[in-house]
PDBQT receptor file of N, H, CA, C and O in Angstrom, charges set to zero:
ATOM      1  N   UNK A   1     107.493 101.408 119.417  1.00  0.00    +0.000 N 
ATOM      2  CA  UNK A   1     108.715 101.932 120.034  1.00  0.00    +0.000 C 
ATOM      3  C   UNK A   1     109.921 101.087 119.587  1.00  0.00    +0.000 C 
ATOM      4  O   UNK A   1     110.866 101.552 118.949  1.00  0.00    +0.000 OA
ATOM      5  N   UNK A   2     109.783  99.557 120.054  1.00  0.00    +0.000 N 
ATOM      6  H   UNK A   2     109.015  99.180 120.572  1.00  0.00    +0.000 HD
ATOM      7  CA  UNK A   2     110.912  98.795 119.585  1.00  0.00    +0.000 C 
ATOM      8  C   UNK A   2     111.023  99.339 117.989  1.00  0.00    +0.000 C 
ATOM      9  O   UNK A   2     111.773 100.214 117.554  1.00  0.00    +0.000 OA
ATOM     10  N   UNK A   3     110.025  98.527 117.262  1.00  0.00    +0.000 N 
ATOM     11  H   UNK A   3     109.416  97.816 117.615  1.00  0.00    +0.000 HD
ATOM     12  CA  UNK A   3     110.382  98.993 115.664  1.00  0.00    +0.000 C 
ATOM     13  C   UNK A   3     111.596 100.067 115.289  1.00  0.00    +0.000 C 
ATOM     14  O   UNK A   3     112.636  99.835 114.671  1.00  0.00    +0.000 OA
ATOM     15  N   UNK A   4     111.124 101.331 115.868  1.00  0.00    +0.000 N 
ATOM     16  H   UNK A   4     110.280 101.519 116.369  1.00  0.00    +0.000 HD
ATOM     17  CA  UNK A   4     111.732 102.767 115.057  1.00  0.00    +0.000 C 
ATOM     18  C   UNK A   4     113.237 102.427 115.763  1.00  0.00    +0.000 C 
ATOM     19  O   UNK A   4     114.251 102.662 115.105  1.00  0.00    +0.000 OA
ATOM     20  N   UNK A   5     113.336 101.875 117.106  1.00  0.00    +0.000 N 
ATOM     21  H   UNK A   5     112.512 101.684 117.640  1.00  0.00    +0.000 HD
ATOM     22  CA  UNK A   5     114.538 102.066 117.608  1.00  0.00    +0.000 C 
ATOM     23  C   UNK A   5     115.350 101.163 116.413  1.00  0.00    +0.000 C 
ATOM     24  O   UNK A   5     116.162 101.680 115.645  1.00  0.00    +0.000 OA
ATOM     25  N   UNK A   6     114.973  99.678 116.396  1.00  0.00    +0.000 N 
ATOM     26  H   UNK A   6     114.314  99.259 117.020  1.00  0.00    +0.000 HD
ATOM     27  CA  UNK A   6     115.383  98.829 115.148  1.00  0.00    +0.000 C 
ATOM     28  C   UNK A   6     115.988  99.416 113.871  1.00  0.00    +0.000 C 
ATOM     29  O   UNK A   6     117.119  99.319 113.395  1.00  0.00    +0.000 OA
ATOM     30  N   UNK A   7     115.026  99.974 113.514  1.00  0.00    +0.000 N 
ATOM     31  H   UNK A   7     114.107 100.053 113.901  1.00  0.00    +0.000 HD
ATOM     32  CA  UNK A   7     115.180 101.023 112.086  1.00  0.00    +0.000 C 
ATOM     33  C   UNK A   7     115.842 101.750 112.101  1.00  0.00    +0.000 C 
ATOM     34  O   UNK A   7     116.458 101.937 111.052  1.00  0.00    +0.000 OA
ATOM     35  N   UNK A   8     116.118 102.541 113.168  1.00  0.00    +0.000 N 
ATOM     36  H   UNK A   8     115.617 102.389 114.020  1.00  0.00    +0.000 HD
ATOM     37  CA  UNK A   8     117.290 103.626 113.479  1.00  0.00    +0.000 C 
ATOM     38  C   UNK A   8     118.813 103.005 113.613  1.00  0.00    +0.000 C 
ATOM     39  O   UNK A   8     119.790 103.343 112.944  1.00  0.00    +0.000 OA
ATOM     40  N   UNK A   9     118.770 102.238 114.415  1.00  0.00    +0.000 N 
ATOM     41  H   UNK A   9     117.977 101.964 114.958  1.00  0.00    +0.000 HD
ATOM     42  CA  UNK A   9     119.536 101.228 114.575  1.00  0.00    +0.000 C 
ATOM     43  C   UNK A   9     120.646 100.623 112.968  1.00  0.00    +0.000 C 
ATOM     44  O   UNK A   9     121.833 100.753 112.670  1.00  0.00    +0.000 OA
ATOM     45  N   UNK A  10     119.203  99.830 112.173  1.00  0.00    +0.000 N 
ATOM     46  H   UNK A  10     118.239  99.725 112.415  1.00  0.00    +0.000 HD
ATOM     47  CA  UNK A  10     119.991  99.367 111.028  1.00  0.00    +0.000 C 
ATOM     48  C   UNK A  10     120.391 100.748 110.442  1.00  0.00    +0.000 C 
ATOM     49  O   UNK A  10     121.530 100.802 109.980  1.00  0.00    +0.000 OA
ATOM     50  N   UNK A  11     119.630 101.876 110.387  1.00  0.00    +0.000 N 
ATOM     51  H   UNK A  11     118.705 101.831 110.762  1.00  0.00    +0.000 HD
ATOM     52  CA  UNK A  11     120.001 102.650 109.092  1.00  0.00    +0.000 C 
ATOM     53  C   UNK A  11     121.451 103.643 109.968  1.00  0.00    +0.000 C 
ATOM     54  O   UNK A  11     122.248 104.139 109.172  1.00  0.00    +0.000 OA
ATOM     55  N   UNK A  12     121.643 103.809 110.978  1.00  0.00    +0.000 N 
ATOM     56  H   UNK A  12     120.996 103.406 111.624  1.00  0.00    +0.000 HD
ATOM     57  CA  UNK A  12     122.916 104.458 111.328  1.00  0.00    +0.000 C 
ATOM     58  C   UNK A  12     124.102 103.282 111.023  1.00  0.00    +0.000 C 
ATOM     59  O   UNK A  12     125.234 103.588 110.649  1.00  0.00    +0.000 OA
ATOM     60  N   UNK A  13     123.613 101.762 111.264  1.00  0.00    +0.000 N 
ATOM     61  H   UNK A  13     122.694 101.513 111.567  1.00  0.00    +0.000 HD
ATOM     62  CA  UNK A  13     124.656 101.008 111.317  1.00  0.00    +0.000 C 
ATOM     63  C   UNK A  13     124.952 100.416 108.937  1.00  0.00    +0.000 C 
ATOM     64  O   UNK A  13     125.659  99.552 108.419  1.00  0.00    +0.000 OA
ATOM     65  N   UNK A  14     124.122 101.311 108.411  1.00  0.00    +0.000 N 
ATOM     66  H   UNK A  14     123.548 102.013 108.832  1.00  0.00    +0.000 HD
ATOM     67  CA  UNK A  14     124.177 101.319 106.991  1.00  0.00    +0.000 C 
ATOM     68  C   UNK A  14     123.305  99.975 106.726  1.00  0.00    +0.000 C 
ATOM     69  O   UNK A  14     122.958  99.895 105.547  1.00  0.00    +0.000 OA
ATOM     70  N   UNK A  15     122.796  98.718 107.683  1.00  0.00    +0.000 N 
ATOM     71  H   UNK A  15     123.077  98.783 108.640  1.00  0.00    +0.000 HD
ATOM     72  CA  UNK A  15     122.104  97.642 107.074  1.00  0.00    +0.000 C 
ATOM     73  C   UNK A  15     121.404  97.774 104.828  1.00  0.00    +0.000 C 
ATOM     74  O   UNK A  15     120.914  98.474 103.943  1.00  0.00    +0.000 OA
ATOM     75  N   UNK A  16     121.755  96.932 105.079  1.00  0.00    +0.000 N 
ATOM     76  H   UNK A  16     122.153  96.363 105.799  1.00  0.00    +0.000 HD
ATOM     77  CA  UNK A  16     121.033  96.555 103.488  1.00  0.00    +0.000 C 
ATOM     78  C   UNK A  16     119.604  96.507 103.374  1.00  0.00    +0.000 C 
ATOM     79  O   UNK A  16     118.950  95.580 103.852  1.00  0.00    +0.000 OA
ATOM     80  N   UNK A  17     119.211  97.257 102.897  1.00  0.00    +0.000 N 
ATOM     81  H   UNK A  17     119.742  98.010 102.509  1.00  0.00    +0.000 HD
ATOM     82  CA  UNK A  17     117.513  97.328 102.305  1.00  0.00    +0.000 C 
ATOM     83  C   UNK A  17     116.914  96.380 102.428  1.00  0.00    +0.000 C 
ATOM     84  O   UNK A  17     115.811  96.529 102.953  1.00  0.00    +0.000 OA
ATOM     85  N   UNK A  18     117.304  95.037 102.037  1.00  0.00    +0.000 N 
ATOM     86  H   UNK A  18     118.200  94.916 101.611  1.00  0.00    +0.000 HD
ATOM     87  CA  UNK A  18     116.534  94.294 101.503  1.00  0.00    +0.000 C 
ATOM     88  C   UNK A  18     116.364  93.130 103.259  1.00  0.00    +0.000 C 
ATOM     89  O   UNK A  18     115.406  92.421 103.569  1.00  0.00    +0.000 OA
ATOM     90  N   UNK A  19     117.457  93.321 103.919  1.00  0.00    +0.000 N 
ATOM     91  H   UNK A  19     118.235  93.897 103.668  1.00  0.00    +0.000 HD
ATOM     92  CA  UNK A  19     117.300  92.799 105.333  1.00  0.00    +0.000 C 
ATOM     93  C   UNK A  19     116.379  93.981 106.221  1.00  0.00    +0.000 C 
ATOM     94  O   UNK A  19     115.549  93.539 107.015  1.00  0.00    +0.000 OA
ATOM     95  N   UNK A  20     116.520  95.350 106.091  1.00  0.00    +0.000 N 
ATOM     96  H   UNK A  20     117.194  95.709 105.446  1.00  0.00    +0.000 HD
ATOM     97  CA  UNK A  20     115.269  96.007 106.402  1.00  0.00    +0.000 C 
ATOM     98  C   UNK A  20     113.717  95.494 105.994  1.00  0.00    +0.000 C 
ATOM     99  O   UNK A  20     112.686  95.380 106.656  1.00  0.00    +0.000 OA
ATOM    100  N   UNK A  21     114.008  95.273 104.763  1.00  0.00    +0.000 N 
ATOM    101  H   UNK A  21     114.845  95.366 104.225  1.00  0.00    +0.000 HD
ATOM    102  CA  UNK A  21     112.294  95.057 104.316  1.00  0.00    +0.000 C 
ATOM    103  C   UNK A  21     112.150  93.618 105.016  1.00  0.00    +0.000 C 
ATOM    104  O   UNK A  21     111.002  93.287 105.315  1.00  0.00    +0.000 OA
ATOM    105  N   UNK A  22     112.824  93.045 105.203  1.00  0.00    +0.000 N 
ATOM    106  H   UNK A  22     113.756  93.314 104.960  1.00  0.00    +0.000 HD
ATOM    107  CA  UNK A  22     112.808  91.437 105.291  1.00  0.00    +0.000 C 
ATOM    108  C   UNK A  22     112.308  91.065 106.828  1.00  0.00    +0.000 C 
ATOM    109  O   UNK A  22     111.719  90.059 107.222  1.00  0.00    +0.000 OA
ATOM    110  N   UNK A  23     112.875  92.555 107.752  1.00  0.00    +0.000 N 
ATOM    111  H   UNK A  23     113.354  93.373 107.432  1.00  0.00    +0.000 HD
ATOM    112  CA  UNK A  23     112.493  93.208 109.098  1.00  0.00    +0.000 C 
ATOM    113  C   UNK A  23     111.032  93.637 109.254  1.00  0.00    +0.000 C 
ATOM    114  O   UNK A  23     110.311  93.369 110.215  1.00  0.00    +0.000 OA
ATOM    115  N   UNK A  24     110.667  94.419 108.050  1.00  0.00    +0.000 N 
ATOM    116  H   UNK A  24     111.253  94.637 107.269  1.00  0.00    +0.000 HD
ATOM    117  CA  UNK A  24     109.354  94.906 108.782  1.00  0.00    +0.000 C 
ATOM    118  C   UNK A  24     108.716  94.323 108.221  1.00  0.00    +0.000 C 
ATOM    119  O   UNK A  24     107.571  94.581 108.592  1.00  0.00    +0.000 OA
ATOM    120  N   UNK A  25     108.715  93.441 107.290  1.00  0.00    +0.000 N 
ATOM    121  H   UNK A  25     109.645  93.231 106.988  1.00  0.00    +0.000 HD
ATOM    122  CA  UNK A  25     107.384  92.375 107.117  1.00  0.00    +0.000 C 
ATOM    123  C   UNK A  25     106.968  91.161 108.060  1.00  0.00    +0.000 C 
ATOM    124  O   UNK A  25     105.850  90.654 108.152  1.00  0.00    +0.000 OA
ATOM    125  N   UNK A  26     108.323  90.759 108.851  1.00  0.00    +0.000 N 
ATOM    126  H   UNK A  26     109.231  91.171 108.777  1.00  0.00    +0.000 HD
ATOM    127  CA  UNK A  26     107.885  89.940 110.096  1.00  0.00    +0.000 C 
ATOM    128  C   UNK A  26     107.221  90.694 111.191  1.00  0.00    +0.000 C 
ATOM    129  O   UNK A  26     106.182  90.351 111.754  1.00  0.00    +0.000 OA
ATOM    130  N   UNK A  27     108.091  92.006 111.490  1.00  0.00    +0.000 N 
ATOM    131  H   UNK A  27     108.935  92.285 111.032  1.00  0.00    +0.000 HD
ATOM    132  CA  UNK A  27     107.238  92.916 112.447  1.00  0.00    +0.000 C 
ATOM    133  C   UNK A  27     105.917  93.045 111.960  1.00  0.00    +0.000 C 
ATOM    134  O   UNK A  27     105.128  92.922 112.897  1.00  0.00    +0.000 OA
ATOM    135  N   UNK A  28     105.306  93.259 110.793  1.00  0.00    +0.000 N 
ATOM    136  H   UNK A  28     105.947  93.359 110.031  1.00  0.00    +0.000 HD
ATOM    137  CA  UNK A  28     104.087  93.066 110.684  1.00  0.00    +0.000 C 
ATOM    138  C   UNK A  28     103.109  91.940 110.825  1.00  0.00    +0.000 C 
ATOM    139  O   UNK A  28     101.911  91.983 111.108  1.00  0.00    +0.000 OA
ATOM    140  N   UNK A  29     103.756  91.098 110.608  1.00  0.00    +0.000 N 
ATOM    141  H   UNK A  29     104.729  91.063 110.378  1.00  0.00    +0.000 HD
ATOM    142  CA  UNK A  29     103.072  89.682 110.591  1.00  0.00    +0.000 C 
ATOM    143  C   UNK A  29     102.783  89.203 112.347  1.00  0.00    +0.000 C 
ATOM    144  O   UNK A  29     101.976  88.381 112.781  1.00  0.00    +0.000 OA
ATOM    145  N   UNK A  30     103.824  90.104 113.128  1.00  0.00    +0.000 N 
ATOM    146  H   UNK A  30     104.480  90.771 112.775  1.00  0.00    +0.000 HD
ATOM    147  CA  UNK A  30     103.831  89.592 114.680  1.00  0.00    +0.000 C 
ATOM    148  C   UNK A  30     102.839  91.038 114.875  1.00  0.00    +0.000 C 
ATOM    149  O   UNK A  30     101.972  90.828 115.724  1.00  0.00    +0.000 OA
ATOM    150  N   UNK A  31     102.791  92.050 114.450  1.00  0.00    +0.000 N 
ATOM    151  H   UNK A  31     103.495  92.220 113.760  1.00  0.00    +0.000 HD
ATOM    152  CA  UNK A  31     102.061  92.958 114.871  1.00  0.00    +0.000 C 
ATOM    153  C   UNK A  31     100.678  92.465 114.046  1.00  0.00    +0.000 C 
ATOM    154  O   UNK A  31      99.975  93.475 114.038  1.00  0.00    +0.000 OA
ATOM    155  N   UNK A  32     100.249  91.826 113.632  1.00  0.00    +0.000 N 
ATOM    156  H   UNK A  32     100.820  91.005 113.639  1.00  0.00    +0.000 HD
ATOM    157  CA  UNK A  32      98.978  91.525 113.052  1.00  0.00    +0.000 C 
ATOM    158  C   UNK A  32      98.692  90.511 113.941  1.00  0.00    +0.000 C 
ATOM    159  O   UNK A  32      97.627  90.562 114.556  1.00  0.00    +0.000 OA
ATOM    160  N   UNK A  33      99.680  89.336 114.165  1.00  0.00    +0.000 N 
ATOM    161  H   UNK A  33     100.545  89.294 113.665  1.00  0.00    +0.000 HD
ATOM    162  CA  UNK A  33      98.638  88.348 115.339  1.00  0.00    +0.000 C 
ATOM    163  C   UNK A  33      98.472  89.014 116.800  1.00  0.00    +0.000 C 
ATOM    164  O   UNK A  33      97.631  88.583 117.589  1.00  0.00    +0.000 OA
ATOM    165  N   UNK A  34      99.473  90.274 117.163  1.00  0.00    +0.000 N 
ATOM    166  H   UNK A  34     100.156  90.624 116.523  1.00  0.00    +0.000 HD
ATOM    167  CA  UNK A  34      98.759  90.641 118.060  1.00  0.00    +0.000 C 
ATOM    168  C   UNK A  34      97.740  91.299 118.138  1.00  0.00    +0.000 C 
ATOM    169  O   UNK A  34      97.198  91.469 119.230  1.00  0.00    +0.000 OA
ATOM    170  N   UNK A  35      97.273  91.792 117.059  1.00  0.00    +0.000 N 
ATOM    171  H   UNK A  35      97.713  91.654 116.172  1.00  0.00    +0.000 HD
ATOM    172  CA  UNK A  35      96.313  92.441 116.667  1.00  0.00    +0.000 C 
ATOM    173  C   UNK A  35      94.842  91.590 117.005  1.00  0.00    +0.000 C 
ATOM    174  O   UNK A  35      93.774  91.856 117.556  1.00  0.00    +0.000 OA
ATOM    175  N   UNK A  36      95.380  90.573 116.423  1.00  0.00    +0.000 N 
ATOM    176  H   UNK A  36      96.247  90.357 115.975  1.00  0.00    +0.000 HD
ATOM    177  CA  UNK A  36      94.081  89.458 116.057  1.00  0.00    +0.000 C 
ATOM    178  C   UNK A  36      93.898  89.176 117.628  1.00  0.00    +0.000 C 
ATOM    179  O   UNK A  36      92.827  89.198 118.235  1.00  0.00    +0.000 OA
ATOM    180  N   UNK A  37      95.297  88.880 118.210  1.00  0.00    +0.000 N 
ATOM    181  H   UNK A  37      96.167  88.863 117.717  1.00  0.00    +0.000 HD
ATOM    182  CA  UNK A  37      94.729  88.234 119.853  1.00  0.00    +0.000 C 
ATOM    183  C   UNK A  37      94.166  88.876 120.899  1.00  0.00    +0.000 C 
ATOM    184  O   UNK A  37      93.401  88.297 121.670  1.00  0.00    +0.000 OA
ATOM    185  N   UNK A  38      94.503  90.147 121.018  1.00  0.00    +0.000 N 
ATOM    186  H   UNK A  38      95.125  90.617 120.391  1.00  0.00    +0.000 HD
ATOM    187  CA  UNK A  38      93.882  91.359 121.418  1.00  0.00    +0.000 C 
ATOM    188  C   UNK A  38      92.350  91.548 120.937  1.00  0.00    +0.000 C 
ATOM    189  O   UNK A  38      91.439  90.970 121.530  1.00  0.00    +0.000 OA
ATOM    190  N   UNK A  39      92.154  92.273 119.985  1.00  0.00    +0.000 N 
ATOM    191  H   UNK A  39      92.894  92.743 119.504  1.00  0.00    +0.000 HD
ATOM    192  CA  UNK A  39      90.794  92.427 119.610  1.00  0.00    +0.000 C 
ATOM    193  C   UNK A  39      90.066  91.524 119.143  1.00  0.00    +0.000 C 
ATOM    194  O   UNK A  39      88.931  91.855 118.797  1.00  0.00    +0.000 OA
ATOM    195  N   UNK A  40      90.521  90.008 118.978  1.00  0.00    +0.000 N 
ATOM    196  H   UNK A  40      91.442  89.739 119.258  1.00  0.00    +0.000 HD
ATOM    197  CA  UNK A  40      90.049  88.720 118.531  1.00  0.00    +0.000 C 
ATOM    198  C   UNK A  40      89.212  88.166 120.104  1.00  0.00    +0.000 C 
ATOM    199  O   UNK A  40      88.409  87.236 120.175  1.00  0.00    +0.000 OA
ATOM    200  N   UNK A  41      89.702  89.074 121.296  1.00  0.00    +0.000 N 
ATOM    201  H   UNK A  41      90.355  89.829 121.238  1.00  0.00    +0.000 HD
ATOM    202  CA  UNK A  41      89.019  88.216 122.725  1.00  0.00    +0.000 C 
ATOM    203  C   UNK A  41      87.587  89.042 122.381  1.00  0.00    +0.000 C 
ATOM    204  O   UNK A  41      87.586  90.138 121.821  1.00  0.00    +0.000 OA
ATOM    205  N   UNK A  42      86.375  88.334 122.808  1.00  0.00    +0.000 N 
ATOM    206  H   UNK A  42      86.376  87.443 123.263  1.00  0.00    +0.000 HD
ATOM    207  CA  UNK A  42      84.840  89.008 123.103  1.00  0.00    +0.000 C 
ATOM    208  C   UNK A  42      85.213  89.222 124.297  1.00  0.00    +0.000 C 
ATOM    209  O   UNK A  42      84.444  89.755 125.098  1.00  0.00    +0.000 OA
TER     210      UNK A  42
């Protein structure tokens, strides 16, 4: 939910590509350790 709002966000406000990409590779990196901490519990 946050993400797309983000994305919508930069691309109405014209942001630069390269601060987008620079965006969703941390969002991934925080969406992967939650990943890990979540399905990482037995």
């Amino acid at each position: 939910m946050a993400a797309n709002s983000e994305q919508r966000w930069g691309k109405e406000r014209g942001g630069n590509d390269d601060m987008r990409t620079a965006t969703t590779e941390v969002e991934t990196m925080i969406t992967g350790t939650l990943f890990l901490f979540f399905f990482g519990i037995p």
